[in-house]
TITI-615918 format. One line per 3 residues: number of its first residue (from 1); their letters; for each residue x, y, z of N, C-alpha, C. Coordinates in steps of 0.001 Angstrom, whole numbers. Layout:
<atoms>
NUM) a) X/Y/Z/X/Y/Z/X/Y/Z; ...
</atoms>
This chain:
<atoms>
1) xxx) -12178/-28621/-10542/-11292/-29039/-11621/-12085/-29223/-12909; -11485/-28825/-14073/-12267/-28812/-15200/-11846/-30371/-16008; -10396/-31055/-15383/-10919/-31912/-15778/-9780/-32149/-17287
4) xxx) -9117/-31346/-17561/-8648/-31181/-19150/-7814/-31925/-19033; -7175/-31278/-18179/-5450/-32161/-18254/-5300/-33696/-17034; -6400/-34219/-17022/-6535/-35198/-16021/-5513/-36230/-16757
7) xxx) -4580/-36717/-16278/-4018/-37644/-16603/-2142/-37571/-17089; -2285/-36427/-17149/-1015/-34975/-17348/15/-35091/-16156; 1039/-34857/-16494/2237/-34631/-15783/2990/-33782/-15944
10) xxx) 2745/-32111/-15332/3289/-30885/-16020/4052/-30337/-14575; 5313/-29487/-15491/6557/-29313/-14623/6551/-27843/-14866; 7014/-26949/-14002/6977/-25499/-13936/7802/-24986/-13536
13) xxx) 9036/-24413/-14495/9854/-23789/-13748/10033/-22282/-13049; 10266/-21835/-11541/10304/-20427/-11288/8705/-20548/-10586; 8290/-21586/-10642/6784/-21856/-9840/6862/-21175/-8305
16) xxx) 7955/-21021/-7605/7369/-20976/-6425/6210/-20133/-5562; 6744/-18737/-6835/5440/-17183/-6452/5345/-16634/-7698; 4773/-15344/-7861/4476/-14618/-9112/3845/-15289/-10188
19) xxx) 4213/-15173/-11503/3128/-16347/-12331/3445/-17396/-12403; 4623/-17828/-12282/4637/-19426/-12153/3550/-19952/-10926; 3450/-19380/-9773/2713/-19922/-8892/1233/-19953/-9779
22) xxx) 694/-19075/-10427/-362/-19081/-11037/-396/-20151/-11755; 527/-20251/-12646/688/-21250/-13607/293/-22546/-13075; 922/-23149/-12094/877/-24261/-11188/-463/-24703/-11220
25) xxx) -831/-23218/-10031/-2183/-23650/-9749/-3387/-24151/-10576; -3273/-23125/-12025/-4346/-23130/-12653/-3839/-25123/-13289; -3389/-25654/-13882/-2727/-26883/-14452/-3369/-27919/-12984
28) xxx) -2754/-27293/-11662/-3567/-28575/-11034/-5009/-28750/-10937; -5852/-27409/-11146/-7454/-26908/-11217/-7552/-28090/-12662; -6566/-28211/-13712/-7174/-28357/-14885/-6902/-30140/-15062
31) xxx) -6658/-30566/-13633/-6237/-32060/-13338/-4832/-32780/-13340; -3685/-31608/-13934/-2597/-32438/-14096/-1869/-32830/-12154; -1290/-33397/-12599/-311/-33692/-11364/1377/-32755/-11663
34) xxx) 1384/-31946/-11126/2187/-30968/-11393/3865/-30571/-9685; 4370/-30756/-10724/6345/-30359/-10142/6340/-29074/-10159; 6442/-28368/-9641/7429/-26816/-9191/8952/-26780/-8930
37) xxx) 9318/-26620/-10316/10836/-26422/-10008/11375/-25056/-9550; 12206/-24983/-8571/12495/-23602/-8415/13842/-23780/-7263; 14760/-22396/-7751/15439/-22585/-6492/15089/-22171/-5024
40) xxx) 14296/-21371/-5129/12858/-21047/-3594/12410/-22161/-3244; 12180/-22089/-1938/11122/-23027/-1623/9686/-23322/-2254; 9388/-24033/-2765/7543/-23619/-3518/6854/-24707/-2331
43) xxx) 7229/-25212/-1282/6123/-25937/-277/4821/-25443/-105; 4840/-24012/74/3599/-23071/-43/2524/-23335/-981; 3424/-23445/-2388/2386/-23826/-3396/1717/-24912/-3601
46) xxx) 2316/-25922/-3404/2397/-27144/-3277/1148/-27849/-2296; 948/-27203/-1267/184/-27031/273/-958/-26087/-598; -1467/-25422/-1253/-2106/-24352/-1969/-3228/-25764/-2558
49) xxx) -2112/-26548/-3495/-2903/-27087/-4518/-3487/-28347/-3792; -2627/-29180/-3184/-3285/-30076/-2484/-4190/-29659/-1566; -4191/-28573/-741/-5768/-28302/-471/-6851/-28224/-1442
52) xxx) -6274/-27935/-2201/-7938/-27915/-3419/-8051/-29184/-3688; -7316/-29960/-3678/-7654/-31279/-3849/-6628/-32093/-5238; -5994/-31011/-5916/-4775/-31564/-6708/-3788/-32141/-6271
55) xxx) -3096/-31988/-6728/-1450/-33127/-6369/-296/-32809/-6826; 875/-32449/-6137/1890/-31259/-6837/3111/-31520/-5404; 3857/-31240/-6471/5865/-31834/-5234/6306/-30913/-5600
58) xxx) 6872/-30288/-4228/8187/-29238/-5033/9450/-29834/-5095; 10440/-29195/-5969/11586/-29911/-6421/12504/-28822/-6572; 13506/-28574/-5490/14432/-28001/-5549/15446/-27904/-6268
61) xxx) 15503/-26587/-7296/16655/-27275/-8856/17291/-25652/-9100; 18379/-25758/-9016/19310/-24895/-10048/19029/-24879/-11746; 18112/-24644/-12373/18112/-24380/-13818/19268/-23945/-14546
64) xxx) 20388/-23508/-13955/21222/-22786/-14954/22697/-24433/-14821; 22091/-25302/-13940/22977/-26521/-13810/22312/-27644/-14244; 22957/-28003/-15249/22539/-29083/-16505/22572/-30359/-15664
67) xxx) 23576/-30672/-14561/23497/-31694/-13241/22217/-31715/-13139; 21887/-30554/-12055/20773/-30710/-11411/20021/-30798/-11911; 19196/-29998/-12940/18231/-30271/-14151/17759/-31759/-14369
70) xxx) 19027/-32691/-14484/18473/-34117/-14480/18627/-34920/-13739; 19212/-34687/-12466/18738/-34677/-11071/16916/-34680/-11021; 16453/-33337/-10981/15381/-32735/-10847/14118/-33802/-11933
73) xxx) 14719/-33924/-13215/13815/-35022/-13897/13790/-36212/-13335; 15075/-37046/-12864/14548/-38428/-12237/13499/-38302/-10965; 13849/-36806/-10043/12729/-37035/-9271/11727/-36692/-9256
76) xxx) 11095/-35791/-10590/9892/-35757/-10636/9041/-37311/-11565; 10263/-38332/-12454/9632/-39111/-13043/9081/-40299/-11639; 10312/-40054/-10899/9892/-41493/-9408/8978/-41271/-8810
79) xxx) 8549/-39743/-8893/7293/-39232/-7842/5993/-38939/-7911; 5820/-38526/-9465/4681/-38127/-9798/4727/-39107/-11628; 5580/-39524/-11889/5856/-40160/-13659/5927/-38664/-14624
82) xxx) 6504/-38972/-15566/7252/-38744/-17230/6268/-37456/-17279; 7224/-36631/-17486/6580/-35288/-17962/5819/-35416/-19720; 4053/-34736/-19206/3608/-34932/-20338/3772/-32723/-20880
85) xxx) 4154/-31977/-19926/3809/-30616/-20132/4925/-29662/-19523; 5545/-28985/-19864/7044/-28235/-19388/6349/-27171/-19661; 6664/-26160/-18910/6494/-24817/-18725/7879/-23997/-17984
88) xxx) 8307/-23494/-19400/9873/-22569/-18580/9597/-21100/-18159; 8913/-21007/-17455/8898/-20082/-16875/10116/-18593/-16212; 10698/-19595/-15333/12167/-18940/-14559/12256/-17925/-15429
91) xxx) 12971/-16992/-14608/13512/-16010/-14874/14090/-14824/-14592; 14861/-13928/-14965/15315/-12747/-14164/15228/-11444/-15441; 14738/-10240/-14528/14647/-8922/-15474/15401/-8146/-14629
94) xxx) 16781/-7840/-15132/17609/-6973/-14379/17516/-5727/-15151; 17576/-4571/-14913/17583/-3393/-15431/18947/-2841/-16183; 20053/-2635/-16392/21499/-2033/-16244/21710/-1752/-18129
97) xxx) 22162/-393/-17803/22518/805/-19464/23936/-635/-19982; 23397/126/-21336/24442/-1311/-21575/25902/-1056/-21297; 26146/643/-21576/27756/579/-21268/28332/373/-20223
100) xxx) 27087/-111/-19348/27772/-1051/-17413/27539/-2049/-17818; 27297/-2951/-19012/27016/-4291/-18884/28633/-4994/-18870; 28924/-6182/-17909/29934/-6910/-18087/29500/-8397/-18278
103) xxx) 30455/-9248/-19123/29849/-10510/-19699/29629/-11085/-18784; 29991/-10549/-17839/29565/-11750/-16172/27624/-11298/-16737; 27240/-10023/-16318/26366/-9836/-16265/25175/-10151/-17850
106) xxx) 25855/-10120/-18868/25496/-10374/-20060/24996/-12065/-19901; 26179/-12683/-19399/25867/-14180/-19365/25321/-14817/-18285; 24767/-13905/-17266/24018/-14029/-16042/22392/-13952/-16417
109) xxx) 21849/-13584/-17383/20628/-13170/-17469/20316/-14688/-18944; 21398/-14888/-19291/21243/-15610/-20187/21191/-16996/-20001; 22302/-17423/-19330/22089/-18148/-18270/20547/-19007/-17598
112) xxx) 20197/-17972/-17335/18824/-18668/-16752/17456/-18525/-17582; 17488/-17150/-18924/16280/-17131/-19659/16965/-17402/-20568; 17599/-18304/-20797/17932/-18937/-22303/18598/-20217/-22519
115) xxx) 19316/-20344/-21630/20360/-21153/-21399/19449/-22377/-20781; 18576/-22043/-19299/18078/-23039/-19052/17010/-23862/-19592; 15796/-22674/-20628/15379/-23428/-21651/16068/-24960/-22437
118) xxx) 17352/-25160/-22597/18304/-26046/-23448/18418/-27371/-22481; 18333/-27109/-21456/18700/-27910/-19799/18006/-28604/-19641; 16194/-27811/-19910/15170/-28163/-19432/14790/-29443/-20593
121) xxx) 14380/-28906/-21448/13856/-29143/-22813/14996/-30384/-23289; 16332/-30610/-23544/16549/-31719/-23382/17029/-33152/-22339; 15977/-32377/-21213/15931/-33981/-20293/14690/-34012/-20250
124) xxx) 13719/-32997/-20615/11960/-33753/-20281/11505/-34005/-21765; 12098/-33332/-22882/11625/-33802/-24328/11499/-35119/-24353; 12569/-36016/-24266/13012/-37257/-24876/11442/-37687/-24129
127) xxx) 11004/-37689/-23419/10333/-38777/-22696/8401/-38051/-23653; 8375/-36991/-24349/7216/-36661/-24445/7406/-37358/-25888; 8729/-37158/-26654/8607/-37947/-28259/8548/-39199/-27546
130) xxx) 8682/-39843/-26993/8211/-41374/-26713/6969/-41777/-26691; 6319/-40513/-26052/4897/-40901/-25598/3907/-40665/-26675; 4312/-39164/-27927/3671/-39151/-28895/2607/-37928/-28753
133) xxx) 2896/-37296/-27155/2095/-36289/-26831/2911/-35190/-25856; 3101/-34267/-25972/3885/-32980/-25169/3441/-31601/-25823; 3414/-31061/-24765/3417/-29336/-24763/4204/-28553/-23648
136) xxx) 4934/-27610/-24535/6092/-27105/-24417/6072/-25508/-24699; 6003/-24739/-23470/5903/-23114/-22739/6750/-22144/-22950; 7160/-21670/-23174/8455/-20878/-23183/7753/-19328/-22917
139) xxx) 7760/-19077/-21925/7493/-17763/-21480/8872/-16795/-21591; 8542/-15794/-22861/9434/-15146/-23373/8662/-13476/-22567; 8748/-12531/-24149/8444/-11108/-22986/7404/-10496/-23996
142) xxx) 6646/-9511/-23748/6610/-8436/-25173/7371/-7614/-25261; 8358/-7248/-24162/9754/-6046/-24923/10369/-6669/-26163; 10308/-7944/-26689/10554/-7892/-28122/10061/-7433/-29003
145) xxx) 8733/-6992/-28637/7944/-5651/-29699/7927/-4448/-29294; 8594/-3889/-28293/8726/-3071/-27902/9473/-2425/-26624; 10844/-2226/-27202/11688/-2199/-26623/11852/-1508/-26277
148) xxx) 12555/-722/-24459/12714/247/-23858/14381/295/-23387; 14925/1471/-22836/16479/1064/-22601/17179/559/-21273; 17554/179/-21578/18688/-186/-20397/18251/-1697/-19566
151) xxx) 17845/-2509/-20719/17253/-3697/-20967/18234/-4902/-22174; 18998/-4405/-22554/19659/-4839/-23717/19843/-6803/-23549; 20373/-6809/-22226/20715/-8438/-22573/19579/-9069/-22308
154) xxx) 18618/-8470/-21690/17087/-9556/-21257/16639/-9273/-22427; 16089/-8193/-23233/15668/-8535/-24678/16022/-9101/-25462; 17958/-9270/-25502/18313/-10585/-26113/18021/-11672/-26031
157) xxx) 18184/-12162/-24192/17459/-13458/-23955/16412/-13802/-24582; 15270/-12937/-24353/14101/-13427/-25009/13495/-13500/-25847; 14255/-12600/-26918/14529/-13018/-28718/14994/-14225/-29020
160) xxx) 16385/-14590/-28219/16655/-15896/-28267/15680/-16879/-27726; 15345/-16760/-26983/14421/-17967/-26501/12998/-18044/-27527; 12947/-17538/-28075/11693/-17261/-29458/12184/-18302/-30393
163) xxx) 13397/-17637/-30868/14237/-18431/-31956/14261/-20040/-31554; 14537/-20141/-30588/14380/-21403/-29772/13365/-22610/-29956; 11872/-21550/-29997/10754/-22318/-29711/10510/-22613/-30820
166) xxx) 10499/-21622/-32160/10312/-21617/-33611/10750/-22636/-33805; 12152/-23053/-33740/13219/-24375/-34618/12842/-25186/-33362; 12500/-25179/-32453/12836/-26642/-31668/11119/-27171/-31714
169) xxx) 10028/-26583/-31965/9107/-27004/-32344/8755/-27320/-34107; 9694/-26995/-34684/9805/-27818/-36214/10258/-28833/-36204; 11178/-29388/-35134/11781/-30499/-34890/10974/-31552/-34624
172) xxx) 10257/-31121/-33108/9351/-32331/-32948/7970/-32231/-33078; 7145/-31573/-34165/6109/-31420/-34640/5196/-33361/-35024; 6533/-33206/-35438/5971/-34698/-35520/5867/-36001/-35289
175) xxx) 6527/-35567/-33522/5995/-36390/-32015/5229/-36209/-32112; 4046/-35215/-32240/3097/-35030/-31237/3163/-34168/-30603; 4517/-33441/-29970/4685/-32176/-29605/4709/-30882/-30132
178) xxx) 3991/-29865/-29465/3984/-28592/-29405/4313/-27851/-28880; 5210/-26710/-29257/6503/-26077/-28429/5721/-24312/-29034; 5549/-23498/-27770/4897/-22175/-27909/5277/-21172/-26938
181) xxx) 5698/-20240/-27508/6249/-18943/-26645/4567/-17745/-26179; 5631/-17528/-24953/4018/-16805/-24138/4964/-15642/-24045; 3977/-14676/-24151/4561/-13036/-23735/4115/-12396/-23315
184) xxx) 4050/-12148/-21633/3696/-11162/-21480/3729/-9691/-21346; 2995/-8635/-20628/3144/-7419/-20348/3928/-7458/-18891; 3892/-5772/-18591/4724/-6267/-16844/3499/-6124/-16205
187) xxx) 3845/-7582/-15455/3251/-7944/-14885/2970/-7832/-13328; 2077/-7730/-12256/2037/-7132/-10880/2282/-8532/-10217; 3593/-8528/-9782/4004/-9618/-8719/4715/-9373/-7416
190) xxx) 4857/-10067/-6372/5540/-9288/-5409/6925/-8940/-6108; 7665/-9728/-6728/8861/-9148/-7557/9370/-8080/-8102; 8204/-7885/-9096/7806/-6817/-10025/7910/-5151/-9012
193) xxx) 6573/-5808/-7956/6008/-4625/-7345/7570/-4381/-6379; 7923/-4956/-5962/9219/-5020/-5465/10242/-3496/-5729; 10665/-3847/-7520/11259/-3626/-7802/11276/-2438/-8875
196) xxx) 9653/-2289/-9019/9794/-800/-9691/8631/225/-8944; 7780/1050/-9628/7038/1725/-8684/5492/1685/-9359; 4968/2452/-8456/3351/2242/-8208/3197/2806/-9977
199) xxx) 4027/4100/-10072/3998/5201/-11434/4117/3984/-12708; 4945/2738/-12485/5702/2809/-13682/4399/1456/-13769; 3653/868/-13453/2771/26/-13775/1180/964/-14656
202) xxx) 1547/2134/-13552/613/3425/-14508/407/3501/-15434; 1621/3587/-15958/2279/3929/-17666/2299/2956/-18616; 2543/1784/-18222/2443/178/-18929/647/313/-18753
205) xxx) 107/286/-18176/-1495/10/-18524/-1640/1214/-19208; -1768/2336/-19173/-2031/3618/-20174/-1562/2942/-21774; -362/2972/-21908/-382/2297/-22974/-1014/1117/-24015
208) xxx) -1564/575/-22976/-1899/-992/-23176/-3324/-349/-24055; -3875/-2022/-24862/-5121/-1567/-25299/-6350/-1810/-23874; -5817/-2306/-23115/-6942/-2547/-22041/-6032/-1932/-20637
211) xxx) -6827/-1365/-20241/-6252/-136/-18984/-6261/-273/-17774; -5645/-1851/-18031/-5274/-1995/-16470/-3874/-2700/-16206; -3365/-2936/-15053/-2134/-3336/-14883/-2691/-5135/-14742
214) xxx) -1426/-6021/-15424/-1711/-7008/-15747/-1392/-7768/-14443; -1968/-9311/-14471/-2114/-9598/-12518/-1272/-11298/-13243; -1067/-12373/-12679/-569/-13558/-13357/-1540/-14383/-13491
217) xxx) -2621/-14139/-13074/-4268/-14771/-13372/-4601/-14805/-14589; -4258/-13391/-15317/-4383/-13038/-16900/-3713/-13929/-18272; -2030/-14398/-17377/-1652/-15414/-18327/-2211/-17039/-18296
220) xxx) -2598/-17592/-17025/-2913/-18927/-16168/-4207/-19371/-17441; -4777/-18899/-17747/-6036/-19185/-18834/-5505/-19195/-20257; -4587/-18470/-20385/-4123/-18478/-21996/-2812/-19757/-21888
223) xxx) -2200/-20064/-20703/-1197/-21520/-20792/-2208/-22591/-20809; -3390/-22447/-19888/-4068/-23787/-19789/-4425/-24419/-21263; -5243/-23355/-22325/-5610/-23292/-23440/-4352/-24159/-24517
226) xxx) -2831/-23717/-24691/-1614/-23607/-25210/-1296/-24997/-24462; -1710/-25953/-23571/-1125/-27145/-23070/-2411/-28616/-23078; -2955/-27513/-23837/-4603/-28737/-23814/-4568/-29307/-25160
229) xxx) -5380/-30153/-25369/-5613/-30852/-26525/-6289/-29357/-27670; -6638/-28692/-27344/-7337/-27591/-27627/-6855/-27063/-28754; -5091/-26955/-28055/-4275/-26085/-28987/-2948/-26937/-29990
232) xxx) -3727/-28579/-30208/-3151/-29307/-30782/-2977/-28675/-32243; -3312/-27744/-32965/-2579/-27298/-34282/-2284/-26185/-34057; -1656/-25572/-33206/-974/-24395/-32220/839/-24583/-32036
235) xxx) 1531/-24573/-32906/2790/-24684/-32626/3973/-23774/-32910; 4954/-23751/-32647/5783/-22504/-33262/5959/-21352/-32979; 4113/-20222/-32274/3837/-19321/-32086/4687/-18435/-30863
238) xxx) 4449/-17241/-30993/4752/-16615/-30027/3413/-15400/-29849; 2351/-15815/-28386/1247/-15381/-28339/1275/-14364/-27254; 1075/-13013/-28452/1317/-11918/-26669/-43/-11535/-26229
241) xxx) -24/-12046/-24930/-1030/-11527/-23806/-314/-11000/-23185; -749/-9746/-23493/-31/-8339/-22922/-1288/-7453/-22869; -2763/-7608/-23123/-3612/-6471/-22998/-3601/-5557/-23892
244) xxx) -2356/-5574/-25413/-2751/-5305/-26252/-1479/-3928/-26373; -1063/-3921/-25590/391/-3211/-25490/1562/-3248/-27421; 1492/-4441/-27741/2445/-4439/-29088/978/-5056/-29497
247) xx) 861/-4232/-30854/-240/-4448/-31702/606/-4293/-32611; 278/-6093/-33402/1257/-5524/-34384/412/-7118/-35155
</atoms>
């Protein structure tokens, strides 16, 4: 453990595998005492970190239910205390041309990368302007710099969720809190790998300025940095670690 965030109380949503699990891990390496929200089981992860010797609960939560959401805050404040670090992770990348999109499906993707940002952020905020210290994640995409088709409402989402971080970190700038959008490239997760092919991770690193396919290890060092005292005049931003993919 390095020790940074010793004293920290950071919450992760979509933690259970892929980069949230990274996310987790690296935050309990960096001393916090860390929640995995997810609707998966994250026990796995959880069992991961406390073998290394950290300290971490999973917490079973519907994000797109404003109930459960603060459900999910009283029991991470009774179990572990008051979130000092939110990380919104969650999320879904559905593929579909827009002239099949139906608002079920429009408001299904939104729902959980946009919507639950609002859920999250006002039941664990209140308690970080109290304290005078918070940092605040918003893992958005780089298809907002570079957009491909048949993507239309997830690039909305995560334009919106930008817009989000911009104005809701002008707000409480002067708690003490810092509110910052992360973006990555596509990324190699069982999800990911799941769901597209060996070719199409090919083509995303060819492009990229660095020529390889991106792993969730790659983002875990650039959140630790973005939630430390480190990146206390760091706010507002939207920082793509993507390997260099949107140069702009």
């Amino acid at each position: 453990m390095s020790g940074r965030l010793v004293g920290r109380t950071a919450v992760v949503t979509g933690g259970a595998g892929g980069i949230g699990r990274a996310f987790a891990r690296r935050l309990a390496d960096e001393g916090a005492a860390v929640a995995v929200l997810d609707r998966a089981d994250a026990t796995d992860v959880v069992h991961e970190i406390e073998e290394a010797g950290g300290k971490a609960i999973a917490v079973t939560c519907d994000l797109t239910n404003p109930e459960a959401v603060g459900a999910a805050r009283h029991e991470v404040t009774a179990r572990i205390g008051s979130a000092h670090i939110l990380v919104n992770n969650a999320g879904i990348y559905p593929h579909q041309p827009f002239d099949s999109l139906t608002f079920e499906d429009w408001r299904r993707v939104f729902s959980l990368n946009t919507d639950a940002l609002f859920h999250t952020c006002q039941e664990f905020l209140p308690d970080m302007r109290a304290g005078g210290w918070g940092r605040i994640v918003n893992v958005t995409s780089n298809s907002v710099g570079l957009v491909v088709s048949g993507v239309t409402h997830y690039v909305a989402s995560k334009m919106a969720a930008i817009g989000f971080t911009r104005a809701l970190a002008t707000e409480v700038a002067g708690d003490g809190v810092t509110v910052n959008a992360l973006a990555p490239s596509l990324v190699r997760t069982p999800t990911t790998e799941a769901a597209g092919s060996a070719e199409s991770f090919e083509t995303v690193a060819r492009m990229q300025a660095i020529k390889r396919s991106q792993v969730p290890e790659d983002l875990a060092g650039v959140l630790a940095f973005l939630v430390s005292d480190d990146a206390a005049f760091v706010t507002a931003q939207t920082l793509m670690a993507d390997g260099g993919l949107v140069r702009s």
